[in-house]
C-alpha positions as CSV (number, residue, x, y, z in Angstrom):
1,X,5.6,-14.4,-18.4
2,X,3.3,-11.6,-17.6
3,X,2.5,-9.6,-14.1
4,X,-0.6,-7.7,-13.8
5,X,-0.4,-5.1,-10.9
6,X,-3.8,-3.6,-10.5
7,X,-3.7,0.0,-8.2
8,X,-1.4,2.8,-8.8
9,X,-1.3,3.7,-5.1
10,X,1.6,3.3,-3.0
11,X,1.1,-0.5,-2.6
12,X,0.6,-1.0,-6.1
13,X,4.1,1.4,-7.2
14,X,6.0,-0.6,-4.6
15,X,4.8,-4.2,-5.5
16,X,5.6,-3.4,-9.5
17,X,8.7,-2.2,-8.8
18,X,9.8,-5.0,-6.7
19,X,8.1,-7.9,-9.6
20,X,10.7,-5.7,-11.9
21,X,13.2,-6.0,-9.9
22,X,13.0,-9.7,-8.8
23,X,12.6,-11.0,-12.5
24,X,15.8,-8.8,-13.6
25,X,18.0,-10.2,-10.7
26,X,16.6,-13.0,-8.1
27,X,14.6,-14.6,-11.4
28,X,17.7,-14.6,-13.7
29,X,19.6,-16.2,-10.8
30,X,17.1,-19.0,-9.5
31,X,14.4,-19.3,-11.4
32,X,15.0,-20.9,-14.4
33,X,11.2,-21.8,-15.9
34,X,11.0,-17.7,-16.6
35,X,13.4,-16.3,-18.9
36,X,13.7,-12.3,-17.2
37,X,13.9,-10.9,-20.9
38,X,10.6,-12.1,-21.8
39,X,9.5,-11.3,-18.0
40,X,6.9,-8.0,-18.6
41,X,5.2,-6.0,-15.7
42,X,2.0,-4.0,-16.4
43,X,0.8,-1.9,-14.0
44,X,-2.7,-0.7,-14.4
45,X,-4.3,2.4,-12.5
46,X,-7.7,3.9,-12.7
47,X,-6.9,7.6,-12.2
48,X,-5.0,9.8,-14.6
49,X,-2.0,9.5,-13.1
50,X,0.0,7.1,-10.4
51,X,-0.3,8.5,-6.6
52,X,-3.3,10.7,-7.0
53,X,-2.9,11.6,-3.7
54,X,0.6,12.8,-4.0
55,X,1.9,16.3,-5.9
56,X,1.9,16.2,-9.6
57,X,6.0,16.0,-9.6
58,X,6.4,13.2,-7.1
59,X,3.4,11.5,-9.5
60,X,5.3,12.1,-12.7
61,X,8.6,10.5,-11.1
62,X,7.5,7.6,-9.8
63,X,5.9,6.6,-13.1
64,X,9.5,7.2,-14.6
65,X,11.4,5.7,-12.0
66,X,8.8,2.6,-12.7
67,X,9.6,2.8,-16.6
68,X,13.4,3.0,-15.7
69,X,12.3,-0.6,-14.7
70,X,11.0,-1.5,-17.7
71,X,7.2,-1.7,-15.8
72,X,4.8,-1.0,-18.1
73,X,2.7,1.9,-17.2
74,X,-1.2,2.1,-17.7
75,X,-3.0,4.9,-16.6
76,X,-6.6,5.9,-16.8
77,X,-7.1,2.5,-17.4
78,X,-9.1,-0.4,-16.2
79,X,-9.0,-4.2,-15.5
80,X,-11.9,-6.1,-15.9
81,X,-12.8,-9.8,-17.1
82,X,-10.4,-11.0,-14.7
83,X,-9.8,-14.9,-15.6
84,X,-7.2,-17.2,-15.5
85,X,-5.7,-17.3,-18.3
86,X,-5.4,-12.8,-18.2
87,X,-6.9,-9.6,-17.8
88,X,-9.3,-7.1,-20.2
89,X,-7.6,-3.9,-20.1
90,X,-9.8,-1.4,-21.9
91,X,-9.8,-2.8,-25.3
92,X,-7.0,-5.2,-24.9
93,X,-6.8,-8.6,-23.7
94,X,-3.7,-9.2,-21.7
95,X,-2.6,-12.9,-21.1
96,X,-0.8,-13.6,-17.9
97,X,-1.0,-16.1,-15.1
98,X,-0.2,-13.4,-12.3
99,X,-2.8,-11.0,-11.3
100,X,-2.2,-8.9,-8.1
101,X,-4.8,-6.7,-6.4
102,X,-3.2,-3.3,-5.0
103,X,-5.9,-1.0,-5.6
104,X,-7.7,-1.4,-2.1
105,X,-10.6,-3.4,-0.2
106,X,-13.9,-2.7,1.5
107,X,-14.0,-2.5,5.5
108,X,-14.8,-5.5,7.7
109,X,-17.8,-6.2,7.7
110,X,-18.6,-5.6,11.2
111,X,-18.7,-1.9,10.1
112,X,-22.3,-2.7,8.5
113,X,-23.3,-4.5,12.0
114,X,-23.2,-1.5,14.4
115,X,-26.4,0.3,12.9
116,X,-24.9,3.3,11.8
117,X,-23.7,5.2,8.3
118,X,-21.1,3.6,6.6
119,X,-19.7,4.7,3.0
120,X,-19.5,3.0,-0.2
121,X,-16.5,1.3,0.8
122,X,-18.2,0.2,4.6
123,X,-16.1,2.6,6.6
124,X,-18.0,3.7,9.9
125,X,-18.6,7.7,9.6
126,X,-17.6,8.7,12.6
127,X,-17.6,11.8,14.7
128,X,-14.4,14.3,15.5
129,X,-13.9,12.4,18.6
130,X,-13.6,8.8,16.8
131,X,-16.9,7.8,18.4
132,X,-20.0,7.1,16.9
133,X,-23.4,8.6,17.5
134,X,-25.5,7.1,20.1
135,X,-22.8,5.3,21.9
136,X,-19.8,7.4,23.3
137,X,-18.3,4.5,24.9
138,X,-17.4,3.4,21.1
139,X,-14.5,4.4,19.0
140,X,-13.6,3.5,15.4
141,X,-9.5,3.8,14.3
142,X,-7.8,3.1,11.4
143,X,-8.8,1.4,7.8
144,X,-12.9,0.9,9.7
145,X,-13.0,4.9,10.1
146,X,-13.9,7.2,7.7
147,X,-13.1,10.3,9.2
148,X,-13.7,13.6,7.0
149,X,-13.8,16.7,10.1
150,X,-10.3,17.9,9.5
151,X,-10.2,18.3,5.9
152,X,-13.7,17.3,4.4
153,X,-11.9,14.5,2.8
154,X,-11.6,11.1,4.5
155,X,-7.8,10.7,6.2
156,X,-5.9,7.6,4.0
157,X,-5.7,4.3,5.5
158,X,-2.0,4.5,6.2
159,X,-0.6,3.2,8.8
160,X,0.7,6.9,10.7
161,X,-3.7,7.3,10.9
162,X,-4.0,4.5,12.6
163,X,-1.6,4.8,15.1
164,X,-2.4,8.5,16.1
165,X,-6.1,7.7,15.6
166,X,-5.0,4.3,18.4
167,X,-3.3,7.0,20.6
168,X,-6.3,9.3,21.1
169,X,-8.5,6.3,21.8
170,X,-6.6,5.0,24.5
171,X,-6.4,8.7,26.2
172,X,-10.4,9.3,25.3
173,X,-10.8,5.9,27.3
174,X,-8.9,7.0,30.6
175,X,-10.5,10.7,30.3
176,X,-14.1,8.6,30.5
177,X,-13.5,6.5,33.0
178,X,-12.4,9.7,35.1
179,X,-15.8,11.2,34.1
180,X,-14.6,13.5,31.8
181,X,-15.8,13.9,28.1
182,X,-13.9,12.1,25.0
183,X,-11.7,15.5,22.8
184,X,-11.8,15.6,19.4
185,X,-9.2,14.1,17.3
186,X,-6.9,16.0,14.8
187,X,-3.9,14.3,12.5
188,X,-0.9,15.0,12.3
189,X,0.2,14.8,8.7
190,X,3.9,14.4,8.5
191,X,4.2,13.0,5.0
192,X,4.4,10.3,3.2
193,X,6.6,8.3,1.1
194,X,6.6,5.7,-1.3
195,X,9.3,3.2,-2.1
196,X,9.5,1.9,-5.6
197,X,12.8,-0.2,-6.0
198,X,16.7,0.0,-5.3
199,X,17.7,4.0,-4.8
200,X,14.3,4.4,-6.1
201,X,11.1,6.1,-4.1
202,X,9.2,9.3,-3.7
203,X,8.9,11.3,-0.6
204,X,6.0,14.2,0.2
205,X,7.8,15.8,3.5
206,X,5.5,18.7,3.3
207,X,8.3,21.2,3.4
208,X,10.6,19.3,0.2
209,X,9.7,16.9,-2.3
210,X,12.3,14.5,-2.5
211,X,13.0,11.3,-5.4
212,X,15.3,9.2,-6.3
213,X,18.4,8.0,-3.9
214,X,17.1,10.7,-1.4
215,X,13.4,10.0,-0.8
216,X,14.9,5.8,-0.7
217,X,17.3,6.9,1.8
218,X,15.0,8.8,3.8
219,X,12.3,6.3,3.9
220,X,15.2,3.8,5.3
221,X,16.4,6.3,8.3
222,X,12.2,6.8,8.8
223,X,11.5,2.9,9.3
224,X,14.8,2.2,11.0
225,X,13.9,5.0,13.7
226,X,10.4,3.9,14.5
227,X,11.6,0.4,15.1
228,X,11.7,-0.6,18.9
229,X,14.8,-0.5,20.9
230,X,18.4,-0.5,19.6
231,X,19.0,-4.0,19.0
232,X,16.1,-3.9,16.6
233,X,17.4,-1.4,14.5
234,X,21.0,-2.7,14.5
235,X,19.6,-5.7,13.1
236,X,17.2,-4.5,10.5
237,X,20.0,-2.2,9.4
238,X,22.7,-5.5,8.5
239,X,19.5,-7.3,7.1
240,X,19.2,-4.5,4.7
241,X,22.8,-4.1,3.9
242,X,23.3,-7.5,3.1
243,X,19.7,-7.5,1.2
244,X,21.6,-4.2,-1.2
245,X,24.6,-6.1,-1.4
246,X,23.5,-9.4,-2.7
247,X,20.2,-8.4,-4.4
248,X,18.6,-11.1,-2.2
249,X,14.9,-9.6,-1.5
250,X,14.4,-12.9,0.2
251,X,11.7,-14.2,-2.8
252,X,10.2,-17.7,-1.6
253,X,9.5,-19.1,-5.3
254,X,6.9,-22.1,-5.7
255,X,8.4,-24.1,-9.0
256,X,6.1,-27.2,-9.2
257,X,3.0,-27.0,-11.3
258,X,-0.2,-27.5,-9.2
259,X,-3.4,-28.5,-10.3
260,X,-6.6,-27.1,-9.4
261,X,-8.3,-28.2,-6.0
262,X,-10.9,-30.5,-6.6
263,X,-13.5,-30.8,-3.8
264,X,-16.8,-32.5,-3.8
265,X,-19.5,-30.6,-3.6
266,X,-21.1,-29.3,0.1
């Protein structure tokens, strides 16, 4: 059986190397319609190499911790002819039943509604204080914004955007209603990681570059920190031990063999 990951970005290296993983271990154990020999995982990217946005080095080890896996690793490559029974990949035709988008939407569509520039992708251009011209008393955060002041590039829709880009909102909306004018917003870049399977992940920490059982261990002690409260992070922290332990990644499988939907027409 064939998976078809398409996007070599940090959802895309994640979701491949947990497909690998499941078929080698929670598929061998449960799962007996696939045989986790025959299992194969392609992962297809666009760019010429996985992680464009990260360094070269943390690029070139990711793709061979994914190999490691046995993923199959497709770069400067791309899917099109998407249909049920597989996937045109350049000049090959790739059966397979499982096709996973990871390479990134458009905005909502309520972008396009406010009147204003939006990119190709429907992202509201905003200005450095996250509002948008002719109406100060609107801001735009997170995967809507596209916000290019600070580095003449747009910042990435990750999550650590958003919630900075959420914080300077909410103090631009109590500086206004005191009468004072919204400030301009600048990120914070702390770095970024990228998990790939079991002791296996890349980590950009601006001041080290860190793969392997390192960058996974770091990207652990960064998620269990940022949890809420104590109890939280006790918790999470067994989950995960007895997750590593057993190799149980918690897969939901769907075994019975569903026909297509039919619906009369509307």
């Amino acid at each position: 059986m064939n998976f078809v990951v398409i996007g070599g970005g940090p959802t895309g290296v994640e979701m491949a190397g947990a497909i690998a993983e499941i078929s080698r271990h929670t598929l061998a154990k449960d799962f007996r319609h696939i045989d986790p020999s025959q299992a194969r995982v392609i992962l297809i990217e666009g760019e010429p190499r996985l992680l464009a946005a990260y360094p070269e080095d943390l690029s070139a080890s990711a793709k061979k911790q994914l190999t490691d896996l046995g993923v199959e690793v497709r770069t400067a490559s791309r899917a099109t002819n998407l249909t049920e029974g597989g996937v045109q990949v350049d000049g090959d035709f790739v059966p397979c039943r499982v096709k996973i988008w990871a390479a990134g939407n458009n905005a909502s569509f309520v972008g396009k509604t406010l009147g204003i520039p939006v990119d190709r992708v429907g992202r509201v251009i905003v200005k450095d204080d996250l509002t948008i011209p002719g109406h100060p008393e609107v801001q735009v955060i997170g995967d809507l914004a596209n916000f290019s002041h600070q580095t003449g590039e747009p910042l990435p829709g990750i999550s650590p955007v958003a919630m900075q880009q959420g914080r300077h909102a909410a103090r631009n909306v109590l500086a206004m209603i005191k009468g004072r004018k919204p400030e301009r917003f600048r990120y914070w870049d702390k770095g970024t990681m990228a998990t790939i399977g079991r002791n296996k992940a890349v980590a950009d920490l601006k001041f080290v570059h860190l793969s392997g059982l390192f960058a996974w261990l770091a990207w652990l002690f960064v998620h269990i920190v940022f949890l809420v409260g104590f109890r939280n992070r006790l918790l999470v922290l067994i989950q995960w031990a007895w997750a590593y332990i057993t190799f149980d990644k918690g897969a939901r499988l769907i075994t019975r063999n569903f026909q297509s939907e039919q619906r009369p027409p509307t």
